[in-house]
NUFI-139731 format. One line per 5 residues: for each residue x, y, z of N, C-alpha, C, O. Coordinates in steps of 0.001 Angstrom, whole numbers, padded with zeros to 6 digits. Layout:
N
X:Y:Z:X:Y:Z:X:Y:Z:X:Y:Z ~ ... .
END
This chain:
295
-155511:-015736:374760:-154983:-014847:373729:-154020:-013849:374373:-154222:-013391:375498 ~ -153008:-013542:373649:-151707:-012500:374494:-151354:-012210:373382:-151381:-012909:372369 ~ -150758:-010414:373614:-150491:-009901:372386:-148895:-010868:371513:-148365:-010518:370458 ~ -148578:-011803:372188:-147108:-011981:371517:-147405:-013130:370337:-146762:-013456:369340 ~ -148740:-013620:370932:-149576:-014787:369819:-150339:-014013:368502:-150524:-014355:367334 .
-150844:-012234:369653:-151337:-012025:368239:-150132:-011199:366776:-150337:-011156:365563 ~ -149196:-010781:367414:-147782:-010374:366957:-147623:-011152:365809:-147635:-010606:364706 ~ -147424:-012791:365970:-146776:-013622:365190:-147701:-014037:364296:-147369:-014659:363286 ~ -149162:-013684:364625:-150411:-014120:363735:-150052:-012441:362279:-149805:-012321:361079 ~ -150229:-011690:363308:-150056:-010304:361935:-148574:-010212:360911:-148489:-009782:359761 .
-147462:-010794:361821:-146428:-010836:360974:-146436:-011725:359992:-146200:-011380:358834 ~ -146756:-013203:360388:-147525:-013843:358921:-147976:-013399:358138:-147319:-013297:357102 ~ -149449:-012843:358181:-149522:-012454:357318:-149131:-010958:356409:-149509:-010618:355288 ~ -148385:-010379:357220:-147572:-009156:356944:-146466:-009470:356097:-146251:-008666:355190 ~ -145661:-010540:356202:-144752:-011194:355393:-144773:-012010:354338:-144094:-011900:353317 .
-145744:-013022:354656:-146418:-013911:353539:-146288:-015028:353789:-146558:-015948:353016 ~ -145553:-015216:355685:-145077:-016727:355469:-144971:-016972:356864:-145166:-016034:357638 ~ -144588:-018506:357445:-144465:-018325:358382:-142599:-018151:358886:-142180:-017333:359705 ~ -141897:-019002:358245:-140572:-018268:358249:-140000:-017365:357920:-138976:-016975:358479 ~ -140610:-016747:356791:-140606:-014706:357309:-140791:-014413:358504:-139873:-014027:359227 .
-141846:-014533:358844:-142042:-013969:360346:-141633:-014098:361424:-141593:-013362:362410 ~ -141140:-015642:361095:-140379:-015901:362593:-139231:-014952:362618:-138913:-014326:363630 ~ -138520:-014852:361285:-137286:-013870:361571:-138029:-012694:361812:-137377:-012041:362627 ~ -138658:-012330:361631:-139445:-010550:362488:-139524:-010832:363444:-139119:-009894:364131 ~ -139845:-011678:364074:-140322:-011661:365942:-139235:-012508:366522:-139223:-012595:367750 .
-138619:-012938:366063:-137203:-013922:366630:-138144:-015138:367344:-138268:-015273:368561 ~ -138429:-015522:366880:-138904:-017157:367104:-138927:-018142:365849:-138798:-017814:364670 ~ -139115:-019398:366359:-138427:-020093:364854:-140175:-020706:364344:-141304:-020618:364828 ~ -139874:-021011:363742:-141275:-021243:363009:-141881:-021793:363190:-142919:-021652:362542 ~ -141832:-022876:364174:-142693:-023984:364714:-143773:-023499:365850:-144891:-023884:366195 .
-142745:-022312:366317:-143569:-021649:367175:-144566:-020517:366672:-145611:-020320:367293 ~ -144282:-019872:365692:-144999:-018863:365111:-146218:-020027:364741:-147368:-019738:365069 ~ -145934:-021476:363988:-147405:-021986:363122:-148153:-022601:364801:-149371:-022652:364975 ~ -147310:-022937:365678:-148108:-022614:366870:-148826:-021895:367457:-149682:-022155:368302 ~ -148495:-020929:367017:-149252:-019487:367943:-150390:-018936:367050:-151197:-018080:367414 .
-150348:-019651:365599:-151487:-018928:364633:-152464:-020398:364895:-153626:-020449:364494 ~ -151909:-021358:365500:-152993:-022407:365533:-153525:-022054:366761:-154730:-021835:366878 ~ -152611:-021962:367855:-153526:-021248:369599:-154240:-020538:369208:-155330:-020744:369741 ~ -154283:-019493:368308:-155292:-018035:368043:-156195:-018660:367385:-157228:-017998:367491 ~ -156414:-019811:366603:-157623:-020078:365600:-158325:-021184:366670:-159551:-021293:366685 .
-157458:-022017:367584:-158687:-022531:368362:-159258:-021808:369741:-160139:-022418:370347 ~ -158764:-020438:370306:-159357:-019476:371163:-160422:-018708:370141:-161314:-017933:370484 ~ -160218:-018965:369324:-161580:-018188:368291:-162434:-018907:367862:-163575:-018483:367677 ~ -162069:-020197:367597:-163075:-021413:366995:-163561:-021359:365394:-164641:-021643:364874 ~ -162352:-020891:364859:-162472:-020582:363447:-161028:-020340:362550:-160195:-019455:362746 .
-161009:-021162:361750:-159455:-020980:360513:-159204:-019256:360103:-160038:-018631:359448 ~ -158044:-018703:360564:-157770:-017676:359901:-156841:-017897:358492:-156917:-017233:357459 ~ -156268:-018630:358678:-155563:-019003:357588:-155851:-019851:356230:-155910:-021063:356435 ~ -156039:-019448:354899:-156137:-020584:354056:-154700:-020905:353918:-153830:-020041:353805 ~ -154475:-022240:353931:-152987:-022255:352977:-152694:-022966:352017:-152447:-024170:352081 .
-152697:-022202:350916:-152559:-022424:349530:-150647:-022707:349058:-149744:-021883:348914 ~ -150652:-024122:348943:-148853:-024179:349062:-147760:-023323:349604:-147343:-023551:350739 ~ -147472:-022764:349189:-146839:-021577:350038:-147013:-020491:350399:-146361:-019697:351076 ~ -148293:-020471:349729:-148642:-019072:350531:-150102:-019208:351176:-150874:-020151:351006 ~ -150326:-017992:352001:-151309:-017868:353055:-152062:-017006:352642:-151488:-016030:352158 .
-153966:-016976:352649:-154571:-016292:352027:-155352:-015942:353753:-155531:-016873:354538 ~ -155724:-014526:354095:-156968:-014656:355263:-157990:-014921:354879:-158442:-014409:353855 ~ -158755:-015953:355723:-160344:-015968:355912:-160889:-015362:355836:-160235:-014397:355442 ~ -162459:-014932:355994:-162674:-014033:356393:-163246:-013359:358102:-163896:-012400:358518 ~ -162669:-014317:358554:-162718:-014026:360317:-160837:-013809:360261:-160382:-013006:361076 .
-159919:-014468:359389:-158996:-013797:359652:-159007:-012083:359252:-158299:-011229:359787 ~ -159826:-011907:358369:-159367:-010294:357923:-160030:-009568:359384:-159512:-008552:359847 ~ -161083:-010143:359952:-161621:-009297:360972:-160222:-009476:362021:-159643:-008478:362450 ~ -159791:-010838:362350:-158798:-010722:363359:-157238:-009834:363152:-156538:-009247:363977 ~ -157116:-010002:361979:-156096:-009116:361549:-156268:-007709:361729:-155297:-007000:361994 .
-157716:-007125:361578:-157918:-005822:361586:-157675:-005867:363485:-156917:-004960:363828 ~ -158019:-006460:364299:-158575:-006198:365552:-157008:-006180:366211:-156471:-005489:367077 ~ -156710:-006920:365641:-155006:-007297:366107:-154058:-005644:366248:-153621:-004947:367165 ~ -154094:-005606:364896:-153486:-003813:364460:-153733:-003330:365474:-152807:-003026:366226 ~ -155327:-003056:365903:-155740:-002140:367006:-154901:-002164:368587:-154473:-001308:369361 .
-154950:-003532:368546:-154790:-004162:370018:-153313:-004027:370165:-153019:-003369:371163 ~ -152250:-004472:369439:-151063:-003991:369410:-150791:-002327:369638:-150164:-001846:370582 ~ -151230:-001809:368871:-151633:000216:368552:-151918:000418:370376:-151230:001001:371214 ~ -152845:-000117:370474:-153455:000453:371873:-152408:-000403:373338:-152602:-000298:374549 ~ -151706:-000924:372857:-150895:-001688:374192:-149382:-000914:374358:-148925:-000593:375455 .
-148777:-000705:373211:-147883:000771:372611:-148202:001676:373265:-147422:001912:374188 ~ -149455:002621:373144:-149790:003543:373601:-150062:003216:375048:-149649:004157:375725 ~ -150408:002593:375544:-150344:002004:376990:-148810:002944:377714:-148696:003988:378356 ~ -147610:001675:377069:-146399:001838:377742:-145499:003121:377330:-144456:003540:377832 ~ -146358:003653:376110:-145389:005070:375942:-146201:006449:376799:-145610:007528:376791 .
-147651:006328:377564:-147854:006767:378208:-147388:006757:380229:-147206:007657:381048 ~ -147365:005510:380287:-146969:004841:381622:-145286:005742:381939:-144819:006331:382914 ~ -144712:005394:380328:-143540:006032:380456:-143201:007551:380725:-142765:007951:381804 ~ -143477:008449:379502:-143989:009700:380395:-144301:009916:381254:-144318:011132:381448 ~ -144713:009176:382262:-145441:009413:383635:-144482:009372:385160:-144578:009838:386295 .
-143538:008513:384384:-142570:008354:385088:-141438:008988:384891:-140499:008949:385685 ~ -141449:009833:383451:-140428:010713:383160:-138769:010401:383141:-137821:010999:383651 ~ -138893:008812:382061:-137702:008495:381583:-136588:009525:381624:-136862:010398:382448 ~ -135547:009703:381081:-134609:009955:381026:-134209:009855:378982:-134116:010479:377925 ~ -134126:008662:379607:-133778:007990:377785:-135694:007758:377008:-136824:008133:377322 .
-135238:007159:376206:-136229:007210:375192:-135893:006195:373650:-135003:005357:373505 ~ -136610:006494:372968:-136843:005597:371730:-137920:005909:370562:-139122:005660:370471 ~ -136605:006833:369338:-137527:007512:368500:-137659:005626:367398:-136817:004745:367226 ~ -138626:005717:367083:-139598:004541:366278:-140145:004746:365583:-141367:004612:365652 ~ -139307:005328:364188:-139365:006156:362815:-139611:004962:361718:-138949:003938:361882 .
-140523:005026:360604:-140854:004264:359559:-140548:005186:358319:-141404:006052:358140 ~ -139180:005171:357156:-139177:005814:356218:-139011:004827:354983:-138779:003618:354995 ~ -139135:005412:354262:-139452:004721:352694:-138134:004866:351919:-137503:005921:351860 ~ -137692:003457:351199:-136444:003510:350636:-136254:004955:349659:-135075:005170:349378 ~ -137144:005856:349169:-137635:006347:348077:-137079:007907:348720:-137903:008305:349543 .
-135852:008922:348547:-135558:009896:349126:-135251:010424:350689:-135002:011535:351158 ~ -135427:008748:351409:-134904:009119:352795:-133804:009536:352979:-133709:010295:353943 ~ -132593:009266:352225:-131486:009523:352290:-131262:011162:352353:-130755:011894:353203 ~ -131744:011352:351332:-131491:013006:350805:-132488:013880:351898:-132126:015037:352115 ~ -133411:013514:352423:-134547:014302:353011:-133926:013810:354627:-133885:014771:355395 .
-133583:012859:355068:-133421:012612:356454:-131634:012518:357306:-131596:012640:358531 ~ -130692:012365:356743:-129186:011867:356579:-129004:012866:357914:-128662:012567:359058 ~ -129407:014338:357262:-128866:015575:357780:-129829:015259:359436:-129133:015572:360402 ~ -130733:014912:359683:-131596:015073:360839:-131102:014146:361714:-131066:014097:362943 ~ -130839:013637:361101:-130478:011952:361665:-129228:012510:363076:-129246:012543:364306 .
-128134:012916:361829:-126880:013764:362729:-127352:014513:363395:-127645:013719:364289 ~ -127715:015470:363762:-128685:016832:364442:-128942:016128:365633:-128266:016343:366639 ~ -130035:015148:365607:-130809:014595:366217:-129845:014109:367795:-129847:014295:369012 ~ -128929:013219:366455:-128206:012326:367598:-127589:013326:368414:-127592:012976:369594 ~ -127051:014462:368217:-125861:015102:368901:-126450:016151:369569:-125773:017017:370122 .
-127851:016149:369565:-128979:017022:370633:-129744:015721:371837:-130405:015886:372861 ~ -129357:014672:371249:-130843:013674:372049:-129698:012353:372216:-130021:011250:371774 ~ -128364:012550:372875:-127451:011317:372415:-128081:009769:373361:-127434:008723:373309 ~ -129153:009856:374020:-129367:009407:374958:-130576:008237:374582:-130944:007141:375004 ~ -130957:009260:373455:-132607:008848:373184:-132409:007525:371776:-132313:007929:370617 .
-132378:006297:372024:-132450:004996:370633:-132856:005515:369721:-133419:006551:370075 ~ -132901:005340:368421:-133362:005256:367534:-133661:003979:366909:-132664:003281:366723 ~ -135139:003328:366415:-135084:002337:365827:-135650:002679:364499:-136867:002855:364552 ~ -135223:002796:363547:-135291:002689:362187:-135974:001556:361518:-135515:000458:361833 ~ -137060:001548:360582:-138003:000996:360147:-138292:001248:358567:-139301:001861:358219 .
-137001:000554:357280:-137578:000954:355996:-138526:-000133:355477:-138524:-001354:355638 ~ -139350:000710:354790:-140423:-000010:353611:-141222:000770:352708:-140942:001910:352339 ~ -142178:000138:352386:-142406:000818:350914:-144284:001489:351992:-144807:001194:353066 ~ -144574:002331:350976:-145479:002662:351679:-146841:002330:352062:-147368:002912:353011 ~ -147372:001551:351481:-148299:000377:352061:-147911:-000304:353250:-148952:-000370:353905 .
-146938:-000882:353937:-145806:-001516:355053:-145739:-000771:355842:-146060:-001266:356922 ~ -145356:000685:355930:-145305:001800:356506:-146426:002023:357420:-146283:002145:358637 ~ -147911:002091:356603:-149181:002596:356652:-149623:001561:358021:-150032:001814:359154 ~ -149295:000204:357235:-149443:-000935:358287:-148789:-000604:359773:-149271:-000448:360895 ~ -147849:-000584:359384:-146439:000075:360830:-147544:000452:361856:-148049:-000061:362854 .
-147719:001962:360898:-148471:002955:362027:-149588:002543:362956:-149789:002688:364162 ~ -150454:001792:361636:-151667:001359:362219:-151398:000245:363476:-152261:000054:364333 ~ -150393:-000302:363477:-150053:-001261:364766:-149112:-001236:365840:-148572:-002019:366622 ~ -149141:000336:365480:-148524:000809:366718:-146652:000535:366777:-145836:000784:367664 ~ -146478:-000167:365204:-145243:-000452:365686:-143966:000606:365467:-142777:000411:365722 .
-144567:001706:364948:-143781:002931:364572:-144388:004212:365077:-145607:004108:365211 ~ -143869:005456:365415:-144507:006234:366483:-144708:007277:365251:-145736:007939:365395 ~ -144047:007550:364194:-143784:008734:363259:-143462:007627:362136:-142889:006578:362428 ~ -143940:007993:360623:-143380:007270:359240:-143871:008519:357912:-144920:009123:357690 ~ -142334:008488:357156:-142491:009789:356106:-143939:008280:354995:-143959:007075:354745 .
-144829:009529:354746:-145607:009010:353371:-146313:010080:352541:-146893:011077:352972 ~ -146159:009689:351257:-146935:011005:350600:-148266:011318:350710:-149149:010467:350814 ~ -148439:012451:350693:-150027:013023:350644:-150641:012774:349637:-150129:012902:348525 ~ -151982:012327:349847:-152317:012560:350851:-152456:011279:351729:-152534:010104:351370 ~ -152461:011615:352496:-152462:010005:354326:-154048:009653:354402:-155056:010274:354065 .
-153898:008811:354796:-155688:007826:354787:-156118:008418:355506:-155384:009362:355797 ~ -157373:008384:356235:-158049:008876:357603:-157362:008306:358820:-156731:007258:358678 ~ -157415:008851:359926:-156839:008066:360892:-155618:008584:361522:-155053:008480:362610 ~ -155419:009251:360279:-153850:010062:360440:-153507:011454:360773:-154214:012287:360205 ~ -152405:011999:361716:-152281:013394:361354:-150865:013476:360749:-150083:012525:360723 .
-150622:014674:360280:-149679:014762:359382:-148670:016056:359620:-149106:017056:360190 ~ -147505:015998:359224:-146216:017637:359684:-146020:017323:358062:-145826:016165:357692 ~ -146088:018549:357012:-145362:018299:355415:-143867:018511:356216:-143646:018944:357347 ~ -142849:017981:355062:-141739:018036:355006:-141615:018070:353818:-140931:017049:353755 ~ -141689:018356:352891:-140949:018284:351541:-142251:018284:350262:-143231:017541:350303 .
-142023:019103:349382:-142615:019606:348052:-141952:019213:347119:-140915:019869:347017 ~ -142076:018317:346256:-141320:018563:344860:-141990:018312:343626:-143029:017687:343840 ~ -141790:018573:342339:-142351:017945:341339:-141900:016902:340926:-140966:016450:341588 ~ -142265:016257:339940:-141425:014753:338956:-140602:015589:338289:-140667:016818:338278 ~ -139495:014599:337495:-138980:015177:336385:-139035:013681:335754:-138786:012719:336482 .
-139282:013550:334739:-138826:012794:333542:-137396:012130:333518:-136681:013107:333741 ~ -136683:011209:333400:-135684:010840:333201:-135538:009720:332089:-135903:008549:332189 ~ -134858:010401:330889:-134940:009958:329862:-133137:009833:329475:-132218:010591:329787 ~ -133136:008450:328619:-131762:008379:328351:-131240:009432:326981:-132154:009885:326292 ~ -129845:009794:326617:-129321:010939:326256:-129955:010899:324897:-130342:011953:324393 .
-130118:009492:324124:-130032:009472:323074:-131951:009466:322335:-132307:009298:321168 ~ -132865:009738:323677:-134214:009524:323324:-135043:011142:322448:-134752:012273:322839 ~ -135920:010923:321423:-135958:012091:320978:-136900:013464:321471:-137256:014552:321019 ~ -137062:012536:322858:-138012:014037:323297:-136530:014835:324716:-136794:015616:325630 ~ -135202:014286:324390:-134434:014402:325434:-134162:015850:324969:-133793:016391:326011 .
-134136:016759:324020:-134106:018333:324366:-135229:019072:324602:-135308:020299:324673 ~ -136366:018001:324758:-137664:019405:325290:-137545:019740:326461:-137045:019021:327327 ~ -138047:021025:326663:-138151:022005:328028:-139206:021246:329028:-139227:021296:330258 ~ -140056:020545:328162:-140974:020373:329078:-142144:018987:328618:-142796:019171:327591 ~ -142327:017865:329273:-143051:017090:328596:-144051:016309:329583:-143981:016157:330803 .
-144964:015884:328693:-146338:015243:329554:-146392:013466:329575:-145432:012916:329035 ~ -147193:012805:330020:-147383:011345:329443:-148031:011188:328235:-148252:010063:327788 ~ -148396:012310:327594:-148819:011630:326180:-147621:011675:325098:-147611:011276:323933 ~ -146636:012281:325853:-145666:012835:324672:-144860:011105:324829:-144439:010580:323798 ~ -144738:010419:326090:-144014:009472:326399:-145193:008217:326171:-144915:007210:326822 .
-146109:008146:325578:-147429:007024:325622:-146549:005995:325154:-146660:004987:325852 ~ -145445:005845:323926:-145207:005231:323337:-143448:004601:323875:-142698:003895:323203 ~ -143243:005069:325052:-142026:004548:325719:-142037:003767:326786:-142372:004348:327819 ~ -141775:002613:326884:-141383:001689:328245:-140986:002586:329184:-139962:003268:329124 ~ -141880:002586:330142:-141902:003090:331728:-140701:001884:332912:-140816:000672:333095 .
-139804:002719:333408:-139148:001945:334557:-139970:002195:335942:-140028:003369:336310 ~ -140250:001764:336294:-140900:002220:338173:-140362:001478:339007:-139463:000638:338978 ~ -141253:002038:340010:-140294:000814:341387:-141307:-000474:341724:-142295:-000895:341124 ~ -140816:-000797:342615:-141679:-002045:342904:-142837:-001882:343231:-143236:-000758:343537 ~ -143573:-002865:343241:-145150:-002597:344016:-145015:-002263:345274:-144186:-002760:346035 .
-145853:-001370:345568:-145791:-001062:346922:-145485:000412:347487:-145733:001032:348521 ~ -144905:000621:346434:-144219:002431:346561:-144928:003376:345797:-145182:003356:344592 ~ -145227:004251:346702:-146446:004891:346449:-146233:006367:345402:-147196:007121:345267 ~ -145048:006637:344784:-144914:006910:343527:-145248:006238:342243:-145413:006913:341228 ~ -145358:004922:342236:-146418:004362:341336:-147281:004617:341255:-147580:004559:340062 .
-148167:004970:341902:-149128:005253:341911:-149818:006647:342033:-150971:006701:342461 ~ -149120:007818:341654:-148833:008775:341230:-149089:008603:339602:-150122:008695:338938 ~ -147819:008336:339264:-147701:007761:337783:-148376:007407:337352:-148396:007834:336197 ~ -149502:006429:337650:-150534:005174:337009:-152007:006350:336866:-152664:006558:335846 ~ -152197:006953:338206:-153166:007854:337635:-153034:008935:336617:-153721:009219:335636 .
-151905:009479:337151:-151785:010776:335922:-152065:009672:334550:-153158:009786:333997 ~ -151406:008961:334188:-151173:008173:332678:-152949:007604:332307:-153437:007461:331187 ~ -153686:007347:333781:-155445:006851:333448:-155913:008282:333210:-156645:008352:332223 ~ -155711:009398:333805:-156249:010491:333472:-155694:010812:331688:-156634:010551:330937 ~ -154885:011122:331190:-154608:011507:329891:-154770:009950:328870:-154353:009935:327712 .
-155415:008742:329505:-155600:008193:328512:-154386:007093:327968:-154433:006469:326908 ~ -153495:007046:328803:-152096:006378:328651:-152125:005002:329362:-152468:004922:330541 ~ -151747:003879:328607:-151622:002760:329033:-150210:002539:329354:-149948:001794:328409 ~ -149251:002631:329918:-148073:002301:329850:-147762:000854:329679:-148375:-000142:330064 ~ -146796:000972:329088:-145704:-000273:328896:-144617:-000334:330201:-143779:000545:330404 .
-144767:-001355:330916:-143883:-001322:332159:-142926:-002412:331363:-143154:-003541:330928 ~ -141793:-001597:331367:-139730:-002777:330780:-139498:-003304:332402:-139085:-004460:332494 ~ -139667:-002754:333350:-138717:-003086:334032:-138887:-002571:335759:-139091:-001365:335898 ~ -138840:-003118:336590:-139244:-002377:338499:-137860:-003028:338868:-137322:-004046:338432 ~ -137359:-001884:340047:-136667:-002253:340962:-137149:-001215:342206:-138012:-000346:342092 .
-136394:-001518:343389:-136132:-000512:344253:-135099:000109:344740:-135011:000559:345883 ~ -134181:000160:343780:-132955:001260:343992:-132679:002094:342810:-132428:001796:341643 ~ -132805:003339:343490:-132650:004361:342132:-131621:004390:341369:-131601:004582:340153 ~ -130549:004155:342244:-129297:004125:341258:-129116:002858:339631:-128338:002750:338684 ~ -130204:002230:340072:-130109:000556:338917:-131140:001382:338009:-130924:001196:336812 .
-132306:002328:338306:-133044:002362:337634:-132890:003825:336736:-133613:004282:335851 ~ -131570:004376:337385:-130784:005396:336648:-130257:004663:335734:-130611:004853:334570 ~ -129378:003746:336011:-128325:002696:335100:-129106:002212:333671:-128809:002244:332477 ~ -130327:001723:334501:-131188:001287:333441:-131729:002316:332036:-131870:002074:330837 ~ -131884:003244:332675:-132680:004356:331777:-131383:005376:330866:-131590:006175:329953 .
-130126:005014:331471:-129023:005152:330520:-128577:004064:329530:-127647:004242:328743 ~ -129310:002895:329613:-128769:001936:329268:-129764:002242:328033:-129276:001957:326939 ~ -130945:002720:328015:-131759:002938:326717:-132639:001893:326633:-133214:001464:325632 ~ -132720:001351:328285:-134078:000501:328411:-135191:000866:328632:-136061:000042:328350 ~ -135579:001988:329116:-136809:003052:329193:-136731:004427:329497:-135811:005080:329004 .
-137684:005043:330346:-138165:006246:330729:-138843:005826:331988:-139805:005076:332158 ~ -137986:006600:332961:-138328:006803:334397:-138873:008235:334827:-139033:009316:334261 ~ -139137:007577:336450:-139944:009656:336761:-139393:009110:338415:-139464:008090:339100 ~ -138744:010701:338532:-138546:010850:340233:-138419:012456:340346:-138132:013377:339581 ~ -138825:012294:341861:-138685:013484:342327:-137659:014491:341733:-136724:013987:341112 .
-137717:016163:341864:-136380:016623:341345:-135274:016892:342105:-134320:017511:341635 ~ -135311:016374:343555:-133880:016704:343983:-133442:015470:343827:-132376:015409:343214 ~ -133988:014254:344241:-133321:013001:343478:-133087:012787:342472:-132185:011965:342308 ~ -133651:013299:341413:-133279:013130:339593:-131786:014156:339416:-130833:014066:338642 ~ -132150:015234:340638:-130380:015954:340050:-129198:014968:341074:-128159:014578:340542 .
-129418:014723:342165:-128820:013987:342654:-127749:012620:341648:-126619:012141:341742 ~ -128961:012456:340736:-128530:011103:340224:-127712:011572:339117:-126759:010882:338755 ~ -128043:012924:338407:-127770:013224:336931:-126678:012684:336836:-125922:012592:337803 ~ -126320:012113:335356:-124760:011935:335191:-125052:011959:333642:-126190:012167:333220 ~ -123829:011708:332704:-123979:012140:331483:-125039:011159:330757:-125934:011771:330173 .
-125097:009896:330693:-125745:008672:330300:-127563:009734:330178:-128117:009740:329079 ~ -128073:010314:331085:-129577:010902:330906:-129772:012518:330738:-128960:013404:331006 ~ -131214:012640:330165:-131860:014008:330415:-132942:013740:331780:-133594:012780:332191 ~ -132684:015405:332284:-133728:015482:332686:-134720:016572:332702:-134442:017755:332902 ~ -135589:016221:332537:-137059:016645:331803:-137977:016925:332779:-138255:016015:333560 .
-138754:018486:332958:-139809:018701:333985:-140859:017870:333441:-140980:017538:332262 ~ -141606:017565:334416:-142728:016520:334505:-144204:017557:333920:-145060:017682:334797 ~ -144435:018066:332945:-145766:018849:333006:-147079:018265:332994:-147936:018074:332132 ~ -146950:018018:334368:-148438:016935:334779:-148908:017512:335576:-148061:017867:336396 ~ -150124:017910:335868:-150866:018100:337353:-150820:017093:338047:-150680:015951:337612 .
-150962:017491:339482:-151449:016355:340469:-150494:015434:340667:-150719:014443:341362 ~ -149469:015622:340157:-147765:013999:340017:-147111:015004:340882:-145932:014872:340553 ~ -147160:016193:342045:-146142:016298:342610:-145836:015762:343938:-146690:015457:344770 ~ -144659:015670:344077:-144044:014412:345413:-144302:015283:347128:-143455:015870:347802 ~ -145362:015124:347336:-145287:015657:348887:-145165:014373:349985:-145736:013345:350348 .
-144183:015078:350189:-143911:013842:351797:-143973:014254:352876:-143541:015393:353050 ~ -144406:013674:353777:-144773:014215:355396:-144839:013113:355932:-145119:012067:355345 ~ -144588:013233:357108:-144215:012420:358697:-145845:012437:359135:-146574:013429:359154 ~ -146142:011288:359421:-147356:011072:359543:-148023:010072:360897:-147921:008898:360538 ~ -148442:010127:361824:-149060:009706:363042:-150299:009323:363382:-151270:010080:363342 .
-150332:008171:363722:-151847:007940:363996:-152089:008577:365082:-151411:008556:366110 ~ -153726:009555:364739:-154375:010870:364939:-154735:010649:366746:-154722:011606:367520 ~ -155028:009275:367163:-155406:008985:368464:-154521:008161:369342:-154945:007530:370310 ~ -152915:008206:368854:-152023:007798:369163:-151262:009021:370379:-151222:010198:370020 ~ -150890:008766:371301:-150082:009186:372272:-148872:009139:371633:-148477:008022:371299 .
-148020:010333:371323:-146800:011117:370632:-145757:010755:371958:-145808:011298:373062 ~ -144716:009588:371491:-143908:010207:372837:-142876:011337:372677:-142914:011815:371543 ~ -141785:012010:373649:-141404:012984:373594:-140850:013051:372588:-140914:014003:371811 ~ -139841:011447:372356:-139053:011233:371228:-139215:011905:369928:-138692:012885:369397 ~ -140363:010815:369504:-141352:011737:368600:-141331:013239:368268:-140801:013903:367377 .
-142175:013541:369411:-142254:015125:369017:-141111:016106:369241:-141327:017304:369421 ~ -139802:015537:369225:-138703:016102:369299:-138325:016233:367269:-138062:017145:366485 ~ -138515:014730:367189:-137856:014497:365869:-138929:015622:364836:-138520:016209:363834 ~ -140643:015728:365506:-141232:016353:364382:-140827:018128:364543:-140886:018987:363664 ~ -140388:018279:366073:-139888:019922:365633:-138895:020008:365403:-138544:021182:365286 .
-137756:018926:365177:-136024:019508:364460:-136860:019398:362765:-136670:020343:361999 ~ -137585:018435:362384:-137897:018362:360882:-138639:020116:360261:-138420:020906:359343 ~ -139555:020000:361417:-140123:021569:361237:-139067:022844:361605:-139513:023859:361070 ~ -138207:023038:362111:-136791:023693:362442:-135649:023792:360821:-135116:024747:360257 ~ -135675:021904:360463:-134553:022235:359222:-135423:022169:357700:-134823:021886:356664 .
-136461:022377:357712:-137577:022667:356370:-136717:023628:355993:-136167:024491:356678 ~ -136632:023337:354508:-136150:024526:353585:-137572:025915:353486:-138802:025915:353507 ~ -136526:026892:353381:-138183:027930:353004:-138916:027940:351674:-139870:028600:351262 ~ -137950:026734:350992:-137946:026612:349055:-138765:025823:349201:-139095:025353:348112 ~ -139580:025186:350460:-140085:023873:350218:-141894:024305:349192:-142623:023388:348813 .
END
């Protein structure tokens, strides 16, 4: 067993496939369904069901999958300690952010960063936040923005406070209230994003708490289509409020969210027994440095 067999075993099933994965690890696929067959006969047990095209775990795969995360996590932390020790020079920040306000929350750091640290890589890592969570746990990202609150396991720097706002097209009739809830919207097609993004799930509870079943019209993952959309008078969306003014244009309203518990906190988040390299804790004190005091 070697971590590059167990790599191509977690990206499988991280992807859903085995030619997904080969493009994640740059090997072609013959070798990836190789390396998940080496791992199932050093174990003496099928991790894989495979159900036509797709791959379900066993249940010795879910244990190997869990053990894998670890073992990757802890071989990371190996070489980003070894490294410190030797007191690189250069470096490699190994950031995980979410398609969902990185732009607006990170653009500015990004520049900063580079023109203080011109020395130090950056490898950039988007996904939705379940993917993210995974990242961390396997060591393959050193820092990833996710909303609060973070699972166990984790420590956390906030970066950013906001509420929802409502985004409703011009012509809908709750588009001049000051202020509206999910019961006022029970009866409107909801736009969201895809599975996986953890503003859904924001949304889905507030709407189980007041009793709201939504009607889902429509998911994507780019805000700008799901602006387009909600001008188009295909539903009622919800985003953060510096992204909802970001987007405003004449086609929508936008509407404060008067919900408890739906507001958007995001923070940079680290596994708690993970070795921080400098990189890292460079990027978490420029973030703590350019925090608004509005936050």
């Amino acid at each position: 067993m070697n971590l590059r067999t167990l790599r191509a075993f977690v990206e499988v099933v991280r992807q859903g496939g085995f030619s997904q994965a080969a493009d994640v690890v740059s090997l072609t696929q013959s070798t990836v369904s190789k390396a998940v067959k080496t791992l199932e006969e050093e174990l003496g047990a099928p991790l894989l069901n495979r159900l036509g095209h797709r791959n379900e775990l066993t249940a010795a795969g879910e244990i190997a999958y869990r053990r894998a995360l670890v073992l990757l996590a802890e071989h990371h932390d190996l070489v980003a300690e070894i490294n410190d020790l030797r007191g690189l020079k250069r470096g490699v920040l190994r950031i995980g952010l979410p398609p969902v306000g990185c732009g607006v929350l990170f653009a500015a750091m990004f520049t900063t960063y580079r023109s203080r640290y011109p020395d130090i890589d950056i490898e950039l890592t988007e996904h939705g936040s379940k993917t993210l969570r995974e990242c961390l746990e396997a060591g393959e990202v050193d820092l990833a923005a996710l909303l609060l609150p973070v699972d166990e396991g984790f420590d956390y720097q906030p970066v950013r406070h906001e509420p929802l706002m409502a985004v409703l097209p011009m012509g809908h009739s709750l588009a001049r209230h000051t202020r509206i809830d999910f019961t006022d919207l029970a009866d409107s097609p909801f736009i969201l994003f895809e599975a996986g993004f953890a503003l859904n799930a924001l949304i889905m509870a507030a709407c189980e708490r007041k009793g709201v079943t939504p009607r889902v019209t429509a998911r994507s993952g780019q805000i700008d289509f799901i602006v387009d959309l909600v001008a188009a008078g295909l539903g009622v969306a919800f985003l953060p409020r510096m992204l909802a003014h970001k987007h405003q244009h004449a086609g929508i309203a936008l509407i404060p969210l008067d919900e408890p518990h739906t507001d958007w906190h995001i923070a940079l988040a680290w596994r708690a027994s993970a070795h921080l390299p400098p990189a890292a804790r460079a990027w978490l004190d420029l973030a703590k440095e350019m925090a608004s005091p509005t936050q």
